[in-house]
N, C-alpha and C positions, 0 to 999 in steps of 0.2 A: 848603566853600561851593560849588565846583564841581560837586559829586555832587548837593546841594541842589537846584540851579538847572537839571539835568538830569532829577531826579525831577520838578521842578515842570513842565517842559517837556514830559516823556513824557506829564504828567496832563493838561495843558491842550491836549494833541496830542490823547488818547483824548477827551477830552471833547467836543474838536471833533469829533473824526471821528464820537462816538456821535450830537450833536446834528445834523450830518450827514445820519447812518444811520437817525435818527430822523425827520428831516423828508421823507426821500426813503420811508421805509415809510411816512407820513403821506400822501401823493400817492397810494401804492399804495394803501393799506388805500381811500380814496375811489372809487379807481374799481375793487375789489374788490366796495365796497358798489353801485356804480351799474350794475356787471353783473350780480349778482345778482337786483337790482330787476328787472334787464332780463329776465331769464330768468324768473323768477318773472310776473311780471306778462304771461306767455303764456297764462296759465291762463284760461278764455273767467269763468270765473265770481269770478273774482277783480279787484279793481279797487287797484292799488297804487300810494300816492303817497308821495315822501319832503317830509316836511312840514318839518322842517328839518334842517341839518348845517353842524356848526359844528369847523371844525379848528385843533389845536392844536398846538404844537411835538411832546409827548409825546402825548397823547391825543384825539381828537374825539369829538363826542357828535351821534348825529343820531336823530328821532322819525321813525316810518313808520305810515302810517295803509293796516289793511289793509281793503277795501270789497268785504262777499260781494253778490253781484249774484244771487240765487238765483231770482227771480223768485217767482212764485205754484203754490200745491200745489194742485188741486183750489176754483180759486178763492180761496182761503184767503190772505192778506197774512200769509207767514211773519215770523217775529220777528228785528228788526235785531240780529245778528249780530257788526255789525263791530267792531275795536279798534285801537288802536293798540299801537307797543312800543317801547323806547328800547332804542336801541345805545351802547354804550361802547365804542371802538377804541383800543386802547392798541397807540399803534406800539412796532415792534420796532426794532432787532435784539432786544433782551431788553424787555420792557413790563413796565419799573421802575415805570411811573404803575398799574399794577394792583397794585402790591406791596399784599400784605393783602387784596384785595378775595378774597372768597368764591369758591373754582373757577377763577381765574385761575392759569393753569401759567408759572413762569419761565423756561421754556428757550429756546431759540433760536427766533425765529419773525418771519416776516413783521411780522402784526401776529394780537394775541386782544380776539376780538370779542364779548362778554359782553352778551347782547339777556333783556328783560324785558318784562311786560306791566306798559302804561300802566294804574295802576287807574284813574284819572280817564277814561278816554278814552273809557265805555260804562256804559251800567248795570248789566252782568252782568261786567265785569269789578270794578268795586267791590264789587258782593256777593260775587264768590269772594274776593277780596284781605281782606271782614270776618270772610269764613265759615273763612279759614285764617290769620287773627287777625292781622293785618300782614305776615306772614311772605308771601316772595317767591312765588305759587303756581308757575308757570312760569319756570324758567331755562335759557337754551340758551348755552355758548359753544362758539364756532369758534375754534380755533387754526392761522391759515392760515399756508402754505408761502411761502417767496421767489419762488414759479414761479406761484402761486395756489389751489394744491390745500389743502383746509382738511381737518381733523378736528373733527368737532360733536358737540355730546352735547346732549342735551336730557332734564331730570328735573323732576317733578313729587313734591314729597314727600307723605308717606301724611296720609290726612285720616280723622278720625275725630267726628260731628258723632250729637246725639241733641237729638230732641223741637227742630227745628227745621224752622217751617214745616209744609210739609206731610209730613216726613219723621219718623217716631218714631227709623230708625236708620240712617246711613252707612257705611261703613265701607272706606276705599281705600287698599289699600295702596301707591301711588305708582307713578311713571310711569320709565323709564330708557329712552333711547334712543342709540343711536352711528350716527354716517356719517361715511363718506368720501366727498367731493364734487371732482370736479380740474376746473380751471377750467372757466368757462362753462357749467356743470352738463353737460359732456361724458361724465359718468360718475356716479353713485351708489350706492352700497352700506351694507349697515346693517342695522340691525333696531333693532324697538322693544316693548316688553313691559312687562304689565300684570298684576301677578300674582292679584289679586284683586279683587275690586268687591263691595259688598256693599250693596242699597239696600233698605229697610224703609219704606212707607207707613202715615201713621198708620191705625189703622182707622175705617171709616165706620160711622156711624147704620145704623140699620134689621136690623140680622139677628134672628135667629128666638127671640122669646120678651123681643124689648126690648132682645137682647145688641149690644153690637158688632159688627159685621161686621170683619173681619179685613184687613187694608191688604194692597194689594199687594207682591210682591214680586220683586225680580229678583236675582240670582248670577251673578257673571263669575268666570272661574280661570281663570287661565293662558291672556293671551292673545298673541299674540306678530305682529307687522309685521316682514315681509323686505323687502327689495329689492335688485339684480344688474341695473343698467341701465346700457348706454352710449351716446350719441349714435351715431348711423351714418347710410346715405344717408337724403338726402330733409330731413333734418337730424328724425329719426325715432328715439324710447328706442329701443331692439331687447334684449332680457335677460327675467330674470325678474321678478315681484312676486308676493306671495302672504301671507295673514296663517291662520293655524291658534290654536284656540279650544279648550281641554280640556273646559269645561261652560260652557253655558247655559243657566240654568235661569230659569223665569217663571211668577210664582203670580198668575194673576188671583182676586181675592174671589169670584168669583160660580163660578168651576170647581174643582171639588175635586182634579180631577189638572193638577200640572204640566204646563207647554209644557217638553219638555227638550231639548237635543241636545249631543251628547257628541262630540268629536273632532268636531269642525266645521273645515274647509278650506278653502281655496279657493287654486288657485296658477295665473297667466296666464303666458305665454310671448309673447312678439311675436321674430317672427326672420324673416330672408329669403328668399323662395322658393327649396331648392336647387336647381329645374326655372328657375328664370327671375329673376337677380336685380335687375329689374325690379319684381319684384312679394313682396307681403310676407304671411305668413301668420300670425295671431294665433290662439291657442287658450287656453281657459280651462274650469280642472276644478272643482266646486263640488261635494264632499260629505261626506258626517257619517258615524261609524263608529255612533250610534246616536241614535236620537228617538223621539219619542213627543207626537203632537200629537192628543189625544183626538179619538177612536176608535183611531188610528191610532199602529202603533209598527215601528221597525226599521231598516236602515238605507238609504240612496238615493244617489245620484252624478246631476251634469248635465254633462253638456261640450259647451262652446259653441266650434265650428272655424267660424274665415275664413278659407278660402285663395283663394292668387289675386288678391289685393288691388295694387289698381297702386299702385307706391309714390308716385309723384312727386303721385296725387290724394289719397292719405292725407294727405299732405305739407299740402296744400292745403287741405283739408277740416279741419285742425287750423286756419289760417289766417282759415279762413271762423268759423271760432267765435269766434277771439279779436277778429272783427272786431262778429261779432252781440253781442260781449259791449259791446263799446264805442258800437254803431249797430243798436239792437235793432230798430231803426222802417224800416231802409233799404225803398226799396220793390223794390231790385233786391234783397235779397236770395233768394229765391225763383227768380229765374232763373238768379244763381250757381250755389246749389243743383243746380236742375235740370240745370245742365253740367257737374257735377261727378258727380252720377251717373251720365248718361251716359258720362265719360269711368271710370268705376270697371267698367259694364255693358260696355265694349269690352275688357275684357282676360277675361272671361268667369270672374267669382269663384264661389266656390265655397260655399254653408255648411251647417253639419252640426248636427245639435243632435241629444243622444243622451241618453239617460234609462235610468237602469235603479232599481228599488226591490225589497227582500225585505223585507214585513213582514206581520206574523203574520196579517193576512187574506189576504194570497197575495205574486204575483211579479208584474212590470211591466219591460218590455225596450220601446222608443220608440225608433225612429230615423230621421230626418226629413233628408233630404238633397236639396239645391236647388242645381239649375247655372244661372247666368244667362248672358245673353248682350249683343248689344248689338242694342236693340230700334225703333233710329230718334226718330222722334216719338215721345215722352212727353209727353202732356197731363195731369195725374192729375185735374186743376181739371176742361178741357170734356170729359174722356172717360176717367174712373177705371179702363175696361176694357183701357186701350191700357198700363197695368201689367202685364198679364198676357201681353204680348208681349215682355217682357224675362224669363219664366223657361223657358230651353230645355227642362230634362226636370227633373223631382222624384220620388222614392222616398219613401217612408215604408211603414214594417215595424211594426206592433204586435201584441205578444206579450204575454197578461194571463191569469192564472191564474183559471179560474171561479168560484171560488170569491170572488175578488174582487173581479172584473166584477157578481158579483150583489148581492155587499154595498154595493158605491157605487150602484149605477144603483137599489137598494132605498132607501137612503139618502137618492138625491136624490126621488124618488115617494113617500116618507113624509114629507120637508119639504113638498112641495107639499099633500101631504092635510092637513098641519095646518094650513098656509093657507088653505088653500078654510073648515077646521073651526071656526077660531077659538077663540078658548075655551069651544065645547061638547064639546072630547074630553075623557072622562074616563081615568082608567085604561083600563075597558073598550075607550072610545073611541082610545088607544094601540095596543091588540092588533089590533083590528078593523080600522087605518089597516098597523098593521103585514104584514099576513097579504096586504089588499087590494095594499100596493105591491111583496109578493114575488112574487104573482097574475101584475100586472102586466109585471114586470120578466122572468119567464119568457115571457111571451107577445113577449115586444119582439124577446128575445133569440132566441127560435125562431124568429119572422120574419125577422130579420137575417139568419141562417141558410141558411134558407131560400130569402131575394130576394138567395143571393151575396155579403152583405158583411162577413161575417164564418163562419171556419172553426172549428168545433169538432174538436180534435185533443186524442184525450185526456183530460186536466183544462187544457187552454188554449183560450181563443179566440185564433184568430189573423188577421191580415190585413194586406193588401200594396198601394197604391194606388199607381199610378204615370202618371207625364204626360211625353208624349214628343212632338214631332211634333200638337204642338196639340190632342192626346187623351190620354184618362182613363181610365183603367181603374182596376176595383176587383178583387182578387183573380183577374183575365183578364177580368172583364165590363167592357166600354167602356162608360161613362157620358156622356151626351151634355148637350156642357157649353151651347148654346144649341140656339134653334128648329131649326136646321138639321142639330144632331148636331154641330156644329163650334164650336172658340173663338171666339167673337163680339169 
């Protein structure tokens, strides 16, 4: 009886202690989620509200309405966007209230926070929720630590859809993403991957002989999201981010050859000046190991360098967004602005923009470098030239194979002859345009040449303009930038 009354005691001790350990991760897991929000809702284009949250001894449930603030494209009132999504927080130590539920891990854990999208809460999320036949489209859970630090996975499962709408065929093979996030989004790492996309437009009216014309099409493989970020000064990501693309391919109806590109890249760096950790340098490389975008095939690179960047205005400048996001109307915004680039033009940034192309019409090497300074009065409004007192000196180098300096610049004078033509060129009228704009284009090119601003070396034209000291030079010839031969 004794042994009884001892086992009953041990269990009603553990139970205690779990309801306990339960209601204290219930506290956590709230303002787990309310720092999140907080962190999140920095984003200047994002508007985030927790609409409700309701907690329980073992579990809470709270709805989040997320509001893109995207503004207008081109005049254009883009398409509302926004959604909602439910959380389910099953406190820890162990979240017995998640027992069963789908992707819920039992081990030891703060609390697992299993988030979904509201299908009610949009009208594009109800259509994806009909178009993946009830089944859950998006599900993300976080399994967070006792300290705060979570492990999240987010998967999309494959969808395979025909003769819907305006699509004859879909075809996706699903979504898989992991991160690690440590409190306060001090830190994140991850990747995320998509291994195939397949979209088929139905075909259009009109092609040749009565037929169908043939529906567009696009191909995604293999595409992959990184990220390596941690919080540091200025309260600034500083790490990597980069996503890499095996093929993209794009069949417009109306062109016979694919848009393609192959090993498509792009990876940015933000890190801090190792000249002055003051100041923060960002770099970003953006290129394809192969394309082909008619006329044109082969492969290109762009790399875009800031250095020199004062950090504490970066800092600030992030600030100023999420402020426009919230007070698009301010009438001070604009002057903010204005002091904050002048406090960025006082540390004297740096930026590089570099280009290089090898494709089968020739070679292309661009390098364009600009040092600024700090330039006083800026008025851009009563005096748009008092801009050009903030760039100390500039370089740019272009190096272009002639071969395909003549093929563009023929290209672009046979667009324009067909303009001026209309539809009176025939065939004939093609050659006769054609011949007239290679005419031309040699004549352009030999004067260029000629008045200096560009060197023929070779099979390259080349040239070098540079601005130092409030003068321009083109290849060593100074160019005289107002009436008086000087920056105005």
């Amino acid at each position: 009886m004794k042994k009884l009354i001892g086992v009953i005691v041990v269990v009603l001790a553990l139970a205690a202690g779990y309801v306990g350990a339960s209601y204290w991760s219930g506290q956590q897991a709230e303002k787990w989620y309310k720092d999140a929000l907080a962190e999140a809702s920095k984003h200047p284009n994002v508007k985030i509200t927790a609409l409700r949250y309701e907690r329980g001894p073992f579990a809470s449930h709270a709805t989040t309405r997320y509001q893109l603030t995207l503004g207008e494209a081109g005049g254009a009132v883009l398409p509302d966007l926004s959604f909602s999504t439910k959380e389910d927080l099953y406190h820890g130590p162990i979240p017995l209230a998640g027992w069963g539920v789908p992707g819920v891990p039992m081990g030891l854990a703060g609390a697992v926070i299993r988030q979904t999208l509201d299908a009610e809460s949009s009208d594009w999320t109800r259509e994806l929720k009909k178009l993946y036949g009830g089944q859950e489209p998006v599900v993300g859970i976080a399994q967070v630590g006792f300290d705060g630090t979570s492990n999240a996975r987010i998967t999309m499962p494959p969808l395979a859809l025909s003769n819907v709408e305006d699509l004859q065929n879909f075809n996706f093979s699903g979504l898989q993403g992991q991160f690690q996030v440590a409190p306060r989004g001090a830190a994140v790492q991850g990747d995320l991957a998509v291994k195939s996309l397949e979209v088929i437009g139905k075909p259009g009216a009109g092609g040749e002989g009565g037929q169908s014309a043939a529906g567009p099409r696009i191909n995604l493989r293999d595409l992959t999201m990184t990220v390596n970020q941690r919080k540091g000064a200025f309260d600034l990501m500083f790490g990597d981010s980069g996503f890499k693309i095996g093929e993209l391919r794009v069949q417009d109806p109306t062109s016979a050859t694919p848009v393609v590109f192959a090993d498509l890249a792009m990876d940015a760096t933000a890190k801090l000046s190792p000249q002055n950790p003051q100041q923060v340098d960002v770099e970003a490389l953006f290129k394809t190991g192969k394309f082909t975008v008619e006329p044109w095939s082969g492969t290109g690179s762009m790399k875009l360098i800031f250095n020199r960047l004062d950090g504490p205005t970066v800092g600030q400048l992030q600030q100023w967004q999420q402020k426009m996001a919230t007070k698009p109307d301010d009438p001070q915004a604009l002057d903010e602005l204005l002091t904050l680039v002048k406090a960025l033009l006082r540390g004297k940034p740096e930026f590089v923009l570099d280009t290089q192309a090898k494709l089968a019409q020739g070679d292309w090497q661009g390098k364009l470098t600009l040092n600024f300074q700090d330039a006083g009065a800026i008025d851009p409004v009563q005096n748009p030239a008092s801009l050009l007192g903030a760039l100390e000196k500039g370089l740019a180098e272009v190096a272009v194979s002639k071969r395909l300096a003549e093929t563009v610049l023929t290209n672009i004078a046979k667009e324009q002859f067909q303009a001026q033509a209309g539809e009176q060129a025939g065939a004939a009228g093609e050659q006769a345009m054609q011949a007239m704009a290679a005419q031309q284009v040699a004549q352009q090119l030999q004067g260029m040449v000629a008045a200096g601003f560009l060197r023929l070396e070779g099979e390259q034209y080349k040239s070098t303009a540079r601005f130092e000291g409030g003068k321009l030079s083109v290849n060593g010839k100074e160019i005289p930038l107002g009436p008086s031969g000087s920056a105005q």
